[in-house]
N, CA, C and O atoms as a GROMACS GRO file, in nm:
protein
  436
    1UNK      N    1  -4.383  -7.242   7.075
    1UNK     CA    2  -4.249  -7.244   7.131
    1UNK      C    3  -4.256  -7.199   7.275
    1UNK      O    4  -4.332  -7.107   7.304
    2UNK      N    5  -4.162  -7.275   7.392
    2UNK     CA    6  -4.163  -7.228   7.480
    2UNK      C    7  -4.122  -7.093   7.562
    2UNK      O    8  -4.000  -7.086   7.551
    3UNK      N    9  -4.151  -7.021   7.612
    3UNK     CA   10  -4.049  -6.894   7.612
    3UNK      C   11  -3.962  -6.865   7.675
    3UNK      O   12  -3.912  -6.753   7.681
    4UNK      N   13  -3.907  -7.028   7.771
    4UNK     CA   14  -3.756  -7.054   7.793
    4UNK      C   15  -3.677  -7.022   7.684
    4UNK      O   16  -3.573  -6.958   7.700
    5UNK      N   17  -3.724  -7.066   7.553
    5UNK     CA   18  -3.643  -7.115   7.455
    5UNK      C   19  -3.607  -6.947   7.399
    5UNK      O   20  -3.489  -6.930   7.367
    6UNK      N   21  -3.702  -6.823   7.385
    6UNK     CA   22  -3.675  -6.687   7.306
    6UNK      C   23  -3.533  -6.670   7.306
    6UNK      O   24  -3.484  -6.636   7.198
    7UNK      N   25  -3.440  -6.690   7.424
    7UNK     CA   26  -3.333  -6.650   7.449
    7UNK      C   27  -3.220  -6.724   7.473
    7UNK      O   28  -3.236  -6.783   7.579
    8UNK      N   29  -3.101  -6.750   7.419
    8UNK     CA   30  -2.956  -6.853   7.512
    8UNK      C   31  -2.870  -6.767   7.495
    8UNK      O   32  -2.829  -6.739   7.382
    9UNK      N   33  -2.824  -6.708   7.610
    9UNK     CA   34  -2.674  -6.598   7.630
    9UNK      C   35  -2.722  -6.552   7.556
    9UNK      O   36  -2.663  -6.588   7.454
   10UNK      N   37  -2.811  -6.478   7.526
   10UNK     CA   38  -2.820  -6.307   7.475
   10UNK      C   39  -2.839  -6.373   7.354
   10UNK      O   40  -2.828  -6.267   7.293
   11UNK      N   41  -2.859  -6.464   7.256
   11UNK     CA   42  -2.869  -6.498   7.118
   11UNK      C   43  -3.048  -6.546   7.118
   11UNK      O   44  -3.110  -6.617   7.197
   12UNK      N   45  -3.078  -6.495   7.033
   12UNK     CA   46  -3.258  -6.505   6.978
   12UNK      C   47  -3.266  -6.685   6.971
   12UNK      O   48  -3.155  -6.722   6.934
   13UNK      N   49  -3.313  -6.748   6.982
   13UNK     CA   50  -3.345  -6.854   6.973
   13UNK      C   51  -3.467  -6.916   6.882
   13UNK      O   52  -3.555  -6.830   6.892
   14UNK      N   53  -3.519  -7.025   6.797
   14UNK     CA   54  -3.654  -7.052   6.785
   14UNK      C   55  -3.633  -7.212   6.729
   14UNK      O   56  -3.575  -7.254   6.629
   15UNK      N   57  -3.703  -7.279   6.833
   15UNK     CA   58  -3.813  -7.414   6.769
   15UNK      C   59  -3.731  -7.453   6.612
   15UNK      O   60  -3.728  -7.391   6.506
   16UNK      N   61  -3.700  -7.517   6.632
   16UNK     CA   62  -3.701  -7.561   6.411
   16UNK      C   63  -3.830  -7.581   6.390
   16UNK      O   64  -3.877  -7.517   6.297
   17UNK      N   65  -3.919  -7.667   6.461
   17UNK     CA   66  -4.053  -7.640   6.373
   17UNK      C   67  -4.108  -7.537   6.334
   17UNK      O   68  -4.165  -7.543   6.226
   18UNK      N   69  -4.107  -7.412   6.408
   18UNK     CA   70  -4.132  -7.287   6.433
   18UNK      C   71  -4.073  -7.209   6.321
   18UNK      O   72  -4.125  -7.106   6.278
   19UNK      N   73  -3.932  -7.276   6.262
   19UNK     CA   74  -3.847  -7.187   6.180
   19UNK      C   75  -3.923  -7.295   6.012
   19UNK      O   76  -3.930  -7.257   5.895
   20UNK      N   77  -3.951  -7.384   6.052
   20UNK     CA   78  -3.982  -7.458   5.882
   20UNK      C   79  -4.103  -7.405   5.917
   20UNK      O   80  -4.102  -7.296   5.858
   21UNK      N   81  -4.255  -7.417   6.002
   21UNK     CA   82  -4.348  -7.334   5.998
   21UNK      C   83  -4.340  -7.122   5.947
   21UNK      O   84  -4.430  -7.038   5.944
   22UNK      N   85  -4.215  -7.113   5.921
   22UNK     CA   86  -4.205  -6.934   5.886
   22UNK      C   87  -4.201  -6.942   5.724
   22UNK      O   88  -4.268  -6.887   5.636
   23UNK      N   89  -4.073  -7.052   5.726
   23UNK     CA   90  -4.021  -7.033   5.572
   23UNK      C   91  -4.184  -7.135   5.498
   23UNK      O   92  -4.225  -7.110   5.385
   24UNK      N   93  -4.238  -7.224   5.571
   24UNK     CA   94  -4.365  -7.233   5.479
   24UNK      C   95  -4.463  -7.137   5.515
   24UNK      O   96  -4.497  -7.160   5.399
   25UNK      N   97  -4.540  -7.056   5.557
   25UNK     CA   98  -4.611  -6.982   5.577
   25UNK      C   99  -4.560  -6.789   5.513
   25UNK      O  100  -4.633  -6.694   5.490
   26UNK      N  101  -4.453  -6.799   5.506
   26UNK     CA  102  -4.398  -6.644   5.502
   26UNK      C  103  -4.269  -6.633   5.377
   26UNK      O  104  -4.213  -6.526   5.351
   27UNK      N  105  -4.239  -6.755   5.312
   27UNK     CA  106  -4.125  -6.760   5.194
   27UNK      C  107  -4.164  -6.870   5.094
   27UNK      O  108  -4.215  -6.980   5.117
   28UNK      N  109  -4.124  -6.811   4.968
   28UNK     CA  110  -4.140  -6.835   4.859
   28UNK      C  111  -4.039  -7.055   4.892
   28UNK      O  112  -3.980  -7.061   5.000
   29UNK      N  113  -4.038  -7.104   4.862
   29UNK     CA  114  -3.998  -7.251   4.856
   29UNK      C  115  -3.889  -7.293   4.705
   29UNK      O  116  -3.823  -7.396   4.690
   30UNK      N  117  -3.899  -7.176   4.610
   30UNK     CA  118  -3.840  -7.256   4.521
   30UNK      C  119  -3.709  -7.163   4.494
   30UNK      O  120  -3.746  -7.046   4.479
   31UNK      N  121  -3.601  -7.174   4.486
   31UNK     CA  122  -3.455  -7.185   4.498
   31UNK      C  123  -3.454  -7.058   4.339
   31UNK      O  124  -3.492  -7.088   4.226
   32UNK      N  125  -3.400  -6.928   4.384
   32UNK     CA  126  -3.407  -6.791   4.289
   32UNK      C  127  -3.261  -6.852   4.223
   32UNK      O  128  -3.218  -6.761   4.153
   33UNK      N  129  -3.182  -6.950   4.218
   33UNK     CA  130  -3.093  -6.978   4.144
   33UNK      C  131  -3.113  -7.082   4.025
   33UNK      O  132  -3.087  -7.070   3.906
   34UNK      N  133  -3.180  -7.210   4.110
   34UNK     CA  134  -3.195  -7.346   4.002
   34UNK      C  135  -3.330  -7.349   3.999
   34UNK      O  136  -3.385  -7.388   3.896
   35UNK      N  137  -3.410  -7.305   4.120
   35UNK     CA  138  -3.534  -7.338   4.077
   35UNK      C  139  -3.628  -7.482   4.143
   35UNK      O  140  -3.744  -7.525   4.144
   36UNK      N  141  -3.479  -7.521   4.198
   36UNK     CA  142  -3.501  -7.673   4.317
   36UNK      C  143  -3.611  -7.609   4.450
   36UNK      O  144  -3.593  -7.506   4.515
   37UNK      N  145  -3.713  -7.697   4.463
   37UNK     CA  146  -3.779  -7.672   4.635
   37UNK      C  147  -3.772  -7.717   4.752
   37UNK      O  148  -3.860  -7.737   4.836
   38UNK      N  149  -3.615  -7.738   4.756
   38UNK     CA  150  -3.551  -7.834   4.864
   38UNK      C  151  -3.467  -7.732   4.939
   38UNK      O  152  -3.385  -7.663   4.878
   39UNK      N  153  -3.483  -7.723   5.046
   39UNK     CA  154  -3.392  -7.632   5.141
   39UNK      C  155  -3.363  -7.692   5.304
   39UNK      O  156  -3.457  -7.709   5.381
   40UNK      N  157  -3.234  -7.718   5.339
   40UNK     CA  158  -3.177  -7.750   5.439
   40UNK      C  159  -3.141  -7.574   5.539
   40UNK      O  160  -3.090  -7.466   5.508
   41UNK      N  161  -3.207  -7.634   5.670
   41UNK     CA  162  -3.181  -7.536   5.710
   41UNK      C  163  -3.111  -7.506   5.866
   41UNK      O  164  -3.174  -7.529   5.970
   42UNK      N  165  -2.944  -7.439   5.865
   42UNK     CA  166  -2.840  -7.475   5.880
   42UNK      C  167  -2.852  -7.424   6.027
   42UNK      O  168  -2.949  -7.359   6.064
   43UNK      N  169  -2.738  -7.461   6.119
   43UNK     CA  170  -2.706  -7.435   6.256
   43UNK      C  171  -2.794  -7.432   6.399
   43UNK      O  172  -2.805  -7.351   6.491
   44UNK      N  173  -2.855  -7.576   6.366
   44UNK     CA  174  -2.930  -7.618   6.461
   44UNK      C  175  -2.889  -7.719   6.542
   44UNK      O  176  -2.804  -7.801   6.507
   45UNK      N  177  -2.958  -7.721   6.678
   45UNK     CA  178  -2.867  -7.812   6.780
   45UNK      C  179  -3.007  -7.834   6.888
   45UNK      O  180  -3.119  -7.785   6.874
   46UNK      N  181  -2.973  -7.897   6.964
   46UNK     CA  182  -3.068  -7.983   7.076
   46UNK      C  183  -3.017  -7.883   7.206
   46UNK      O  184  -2.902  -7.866   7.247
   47UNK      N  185  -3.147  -7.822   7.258
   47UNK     CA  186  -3.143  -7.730   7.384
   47UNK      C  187  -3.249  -7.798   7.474
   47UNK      O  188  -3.368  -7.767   7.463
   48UNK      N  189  -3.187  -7.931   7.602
   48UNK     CA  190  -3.340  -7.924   7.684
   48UNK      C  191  -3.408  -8.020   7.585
   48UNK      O  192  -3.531  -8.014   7.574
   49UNK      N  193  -3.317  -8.134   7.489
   49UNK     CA  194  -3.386  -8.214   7.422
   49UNK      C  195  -3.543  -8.135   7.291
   49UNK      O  196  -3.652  -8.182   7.256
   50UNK      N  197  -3.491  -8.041   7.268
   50UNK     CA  198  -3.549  -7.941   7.224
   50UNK      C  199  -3.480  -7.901   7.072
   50UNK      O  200  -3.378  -7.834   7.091
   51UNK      N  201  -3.512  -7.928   6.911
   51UNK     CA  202  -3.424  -7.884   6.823
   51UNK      C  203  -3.497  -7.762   6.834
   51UNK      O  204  -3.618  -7.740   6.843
   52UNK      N  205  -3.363  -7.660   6.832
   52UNK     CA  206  -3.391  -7.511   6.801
   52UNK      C  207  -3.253  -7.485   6.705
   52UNK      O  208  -3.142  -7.537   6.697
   53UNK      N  209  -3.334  -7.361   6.626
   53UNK     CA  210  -3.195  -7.310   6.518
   53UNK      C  211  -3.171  -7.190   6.557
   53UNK      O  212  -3.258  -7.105   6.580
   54UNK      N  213  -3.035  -7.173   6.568
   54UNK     CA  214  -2.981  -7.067   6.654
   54UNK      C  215  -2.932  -6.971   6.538
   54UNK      O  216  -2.922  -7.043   6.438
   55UNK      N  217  -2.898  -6.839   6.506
   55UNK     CA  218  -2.830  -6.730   6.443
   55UNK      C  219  -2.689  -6.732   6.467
   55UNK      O  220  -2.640  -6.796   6.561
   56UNK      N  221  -2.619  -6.663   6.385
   56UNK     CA  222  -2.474  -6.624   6.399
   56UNK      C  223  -2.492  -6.536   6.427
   56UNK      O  224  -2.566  -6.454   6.372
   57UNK      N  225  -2.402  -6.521   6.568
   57UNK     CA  226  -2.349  -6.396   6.583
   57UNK      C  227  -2.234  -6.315   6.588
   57UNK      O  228  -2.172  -6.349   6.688
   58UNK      N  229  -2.190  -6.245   6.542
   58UNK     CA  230  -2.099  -6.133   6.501
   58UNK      C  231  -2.003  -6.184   6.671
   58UNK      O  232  -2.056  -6.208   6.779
   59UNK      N  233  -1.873  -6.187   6.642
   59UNK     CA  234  -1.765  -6.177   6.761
   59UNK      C  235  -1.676  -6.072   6.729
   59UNK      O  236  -1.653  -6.023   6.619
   60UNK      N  237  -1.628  -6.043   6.845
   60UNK     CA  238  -1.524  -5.930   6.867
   60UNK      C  239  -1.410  -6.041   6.850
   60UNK      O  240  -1.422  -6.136   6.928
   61UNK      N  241  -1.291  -6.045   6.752
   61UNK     CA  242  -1.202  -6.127   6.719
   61UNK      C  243  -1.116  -6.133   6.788
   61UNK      O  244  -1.060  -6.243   6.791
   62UNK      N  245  -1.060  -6.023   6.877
   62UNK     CA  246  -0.952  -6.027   6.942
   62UNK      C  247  -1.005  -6.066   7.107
   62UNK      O  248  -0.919  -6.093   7.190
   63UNK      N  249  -1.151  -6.067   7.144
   63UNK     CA  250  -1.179  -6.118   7.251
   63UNK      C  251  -1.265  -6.235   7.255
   63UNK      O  252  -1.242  -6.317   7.344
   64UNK      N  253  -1.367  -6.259   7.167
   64UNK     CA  254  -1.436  -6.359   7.172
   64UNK      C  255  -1.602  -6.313   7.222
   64UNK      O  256  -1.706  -6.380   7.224
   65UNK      N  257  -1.579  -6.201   7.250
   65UNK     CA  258  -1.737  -6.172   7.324
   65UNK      C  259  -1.812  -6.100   7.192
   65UNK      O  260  -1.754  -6.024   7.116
   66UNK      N  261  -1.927  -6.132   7.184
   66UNK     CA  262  -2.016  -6.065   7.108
   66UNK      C  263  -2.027  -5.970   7.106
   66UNK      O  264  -1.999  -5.902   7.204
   67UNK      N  265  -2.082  -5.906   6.967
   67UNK     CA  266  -2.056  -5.759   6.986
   67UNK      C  267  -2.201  -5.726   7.006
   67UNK      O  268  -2.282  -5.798   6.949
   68UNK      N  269  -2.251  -5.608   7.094
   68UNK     CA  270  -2.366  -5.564   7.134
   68UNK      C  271  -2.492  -5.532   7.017
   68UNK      O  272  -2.608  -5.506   7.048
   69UNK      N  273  -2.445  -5.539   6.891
   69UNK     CA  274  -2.528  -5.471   6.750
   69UNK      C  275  -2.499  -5.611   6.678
   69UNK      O  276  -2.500  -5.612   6.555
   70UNK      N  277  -2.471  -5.735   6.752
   70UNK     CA  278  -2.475  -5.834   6.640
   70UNK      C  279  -2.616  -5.835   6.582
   70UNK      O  280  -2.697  -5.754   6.626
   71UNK      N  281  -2.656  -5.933   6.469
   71UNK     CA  282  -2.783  -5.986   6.428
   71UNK      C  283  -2.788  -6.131   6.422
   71UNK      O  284  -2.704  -6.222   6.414
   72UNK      N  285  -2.902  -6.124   6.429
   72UNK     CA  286  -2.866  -6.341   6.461
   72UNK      C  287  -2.934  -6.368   6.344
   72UNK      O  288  -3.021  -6.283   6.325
   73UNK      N  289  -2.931  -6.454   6.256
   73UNK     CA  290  -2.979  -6.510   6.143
   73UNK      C  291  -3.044  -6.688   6.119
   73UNK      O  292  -2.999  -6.766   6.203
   74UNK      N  293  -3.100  -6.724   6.059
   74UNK     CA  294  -3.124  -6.829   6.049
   74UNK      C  295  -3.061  -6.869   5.885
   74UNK      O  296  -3.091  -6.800   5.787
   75UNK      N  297  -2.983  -6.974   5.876
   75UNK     CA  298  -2.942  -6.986   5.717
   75UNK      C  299  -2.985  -7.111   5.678
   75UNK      O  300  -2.966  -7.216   5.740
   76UNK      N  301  -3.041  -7.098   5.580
   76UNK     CA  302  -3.048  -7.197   5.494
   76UNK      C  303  -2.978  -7.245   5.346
   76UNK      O  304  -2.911  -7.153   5.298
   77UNK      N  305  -2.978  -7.328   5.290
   77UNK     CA  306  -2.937  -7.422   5.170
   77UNK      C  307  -3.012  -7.456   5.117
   77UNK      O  308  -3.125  -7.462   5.165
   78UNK      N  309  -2.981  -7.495   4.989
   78UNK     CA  310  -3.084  -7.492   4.873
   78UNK      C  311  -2.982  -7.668   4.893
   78UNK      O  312  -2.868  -7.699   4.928
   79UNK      N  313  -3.075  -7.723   4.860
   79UNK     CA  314  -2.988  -7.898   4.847
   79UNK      C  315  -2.925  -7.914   4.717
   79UNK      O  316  -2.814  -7.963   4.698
   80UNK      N  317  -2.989  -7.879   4.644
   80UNK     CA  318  -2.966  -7.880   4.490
   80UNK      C  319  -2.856  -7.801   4.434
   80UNK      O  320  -2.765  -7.863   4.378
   81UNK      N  321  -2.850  -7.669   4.440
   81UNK     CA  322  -2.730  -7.616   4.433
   81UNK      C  323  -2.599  -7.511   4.489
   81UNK      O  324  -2.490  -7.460   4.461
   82UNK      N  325  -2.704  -7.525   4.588
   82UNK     CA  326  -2.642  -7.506   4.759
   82UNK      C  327  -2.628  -7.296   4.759
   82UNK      O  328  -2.541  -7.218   4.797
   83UNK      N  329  -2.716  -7.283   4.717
   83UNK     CA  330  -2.705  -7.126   4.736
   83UNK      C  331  -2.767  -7.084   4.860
   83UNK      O  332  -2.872  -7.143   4.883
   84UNK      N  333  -2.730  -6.993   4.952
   84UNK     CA  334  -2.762  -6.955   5.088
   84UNK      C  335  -2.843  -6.857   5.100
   84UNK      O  336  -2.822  -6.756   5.034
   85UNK      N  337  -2.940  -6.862   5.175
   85UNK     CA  338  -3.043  -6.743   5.242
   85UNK      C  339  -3.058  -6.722   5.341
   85UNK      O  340  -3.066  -6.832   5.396
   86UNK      N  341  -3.074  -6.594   5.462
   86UNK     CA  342  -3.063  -6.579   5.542
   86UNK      C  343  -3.228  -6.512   5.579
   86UNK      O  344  -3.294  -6.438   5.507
   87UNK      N  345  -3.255  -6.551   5.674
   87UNK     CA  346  -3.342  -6.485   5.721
   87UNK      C  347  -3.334  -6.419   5.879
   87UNK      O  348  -3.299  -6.494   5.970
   88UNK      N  349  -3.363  -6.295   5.904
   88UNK     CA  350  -3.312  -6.250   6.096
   88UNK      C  351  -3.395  -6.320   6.212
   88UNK      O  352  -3.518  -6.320   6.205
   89UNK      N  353  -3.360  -6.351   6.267
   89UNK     CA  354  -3.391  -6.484   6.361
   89UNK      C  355  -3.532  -6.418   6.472
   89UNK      O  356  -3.635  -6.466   6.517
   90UNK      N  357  -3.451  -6.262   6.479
   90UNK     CA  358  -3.560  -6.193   6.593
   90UNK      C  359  -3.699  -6.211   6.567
   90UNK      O  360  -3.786  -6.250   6.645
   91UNK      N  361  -3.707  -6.176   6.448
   91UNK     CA  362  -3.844  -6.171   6.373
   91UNK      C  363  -3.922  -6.251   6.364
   91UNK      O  364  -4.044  -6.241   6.360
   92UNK      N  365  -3.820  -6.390   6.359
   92UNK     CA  366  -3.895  -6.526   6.329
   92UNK      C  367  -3.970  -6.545   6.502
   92UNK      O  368  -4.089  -6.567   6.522
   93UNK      N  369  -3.870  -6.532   6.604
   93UNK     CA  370  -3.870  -6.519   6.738
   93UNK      C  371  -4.004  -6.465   6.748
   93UNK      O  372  -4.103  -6.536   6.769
   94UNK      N  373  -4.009  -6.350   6.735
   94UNK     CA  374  -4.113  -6.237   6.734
   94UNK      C  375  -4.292  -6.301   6.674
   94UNK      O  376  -4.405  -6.299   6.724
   95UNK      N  377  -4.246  -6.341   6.574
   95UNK     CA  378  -4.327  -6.397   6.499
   95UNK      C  379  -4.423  -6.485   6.569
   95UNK      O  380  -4.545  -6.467   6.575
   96UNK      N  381  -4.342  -6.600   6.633
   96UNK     CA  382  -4.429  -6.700   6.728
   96UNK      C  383  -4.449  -6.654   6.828
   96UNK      O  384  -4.546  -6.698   6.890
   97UNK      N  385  -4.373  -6.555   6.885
   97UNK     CA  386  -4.432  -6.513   7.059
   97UNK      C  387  -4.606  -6.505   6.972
   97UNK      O  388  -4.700  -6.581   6.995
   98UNK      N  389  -4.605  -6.377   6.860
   98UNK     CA  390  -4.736  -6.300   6.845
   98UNK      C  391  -4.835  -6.433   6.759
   98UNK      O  392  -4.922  -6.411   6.675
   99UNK      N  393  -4.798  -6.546   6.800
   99UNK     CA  394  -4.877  -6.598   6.767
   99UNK      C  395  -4.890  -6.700   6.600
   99UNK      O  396  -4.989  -6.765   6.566
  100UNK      N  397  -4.763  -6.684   6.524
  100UNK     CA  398  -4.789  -6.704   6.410
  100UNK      C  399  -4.892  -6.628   6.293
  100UNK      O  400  -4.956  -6.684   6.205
  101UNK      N  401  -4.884  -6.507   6.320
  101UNK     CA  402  -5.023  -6.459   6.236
  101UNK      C  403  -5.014  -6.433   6.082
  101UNK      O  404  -4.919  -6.366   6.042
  102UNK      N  405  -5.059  -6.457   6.038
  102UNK     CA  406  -5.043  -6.434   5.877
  102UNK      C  407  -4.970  -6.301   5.845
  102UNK      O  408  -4.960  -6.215   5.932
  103UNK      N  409  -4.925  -6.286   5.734
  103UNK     CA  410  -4.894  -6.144   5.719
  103UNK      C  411  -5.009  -6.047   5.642
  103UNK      O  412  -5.087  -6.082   5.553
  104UNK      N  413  -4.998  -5.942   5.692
  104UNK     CA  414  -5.124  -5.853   5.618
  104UNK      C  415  -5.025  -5.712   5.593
  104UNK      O  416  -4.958  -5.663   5.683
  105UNK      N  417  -5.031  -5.657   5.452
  105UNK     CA  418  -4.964  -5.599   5.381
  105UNK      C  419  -4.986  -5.470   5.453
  105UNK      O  420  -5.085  -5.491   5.524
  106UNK      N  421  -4.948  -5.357   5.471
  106UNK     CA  422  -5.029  -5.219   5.496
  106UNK      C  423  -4.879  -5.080   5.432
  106UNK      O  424  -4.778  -5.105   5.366
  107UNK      N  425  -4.913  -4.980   5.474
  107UNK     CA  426  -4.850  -4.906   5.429
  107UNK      C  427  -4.710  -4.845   5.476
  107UNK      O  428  -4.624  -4.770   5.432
  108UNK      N  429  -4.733  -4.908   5.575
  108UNK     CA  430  -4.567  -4.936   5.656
  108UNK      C  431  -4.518  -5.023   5.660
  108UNK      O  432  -4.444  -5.039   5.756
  109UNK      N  433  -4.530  -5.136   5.554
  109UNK     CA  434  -4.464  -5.272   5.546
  109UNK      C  435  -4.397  -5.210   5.484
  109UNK      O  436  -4.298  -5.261   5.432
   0.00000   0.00000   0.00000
């Protein structure tokens, strides 16, 4: 991923390839409800001819500006029976700056 892309207005940014390279490398694939291994994965858009999936972030309702402690998320869908998972976007972010590295268990995980 490019590292134009880490950031848009203060919201974490990442690659969709980058985000289907996490959930295959770092999440289980089969659906803790039905059991389906089909997952759509939601609120992505073209940046710079670029698909990246962006997080929700938390708004201040009566102004519209973000609130400083939002979290940005990546969501997905199960196709099959449409149950939602979230994963935090920073991390995924984080994840590819450091390279994609496997995970290795230790005692502060």
């Amino acid at each position: 991923m490019s590292e134009k892309f880490s950031f848009q207005n203060g919201t974490p940014v990442a690659a969709y390839e980058d985000i289907v390279d996490f959930f295959r490398k770092r999440t289980t694939s089969v659906c803790p409800v039905c059991g389906f291994s089909g997952w759509n994965i939601l609120a992505t858009n073209q940046v710079n001819d670029t698909n990246v999936a962006m997080g929700i972030v938390m708004l201040d309702v009566e102004t519209g500006v973000p609130l400083a402690q939002a979290a940005s998320y990546v969501l997905a869908h199960c196709k099959k029976c449409a149950f939602m998972r979230m994963h935090h976007l920073l991390t995924i972010s984080n994840w590819v700056k450091e390279g994609k590295p496997d995970f290795v268990e230790d005692e502060n995980s």
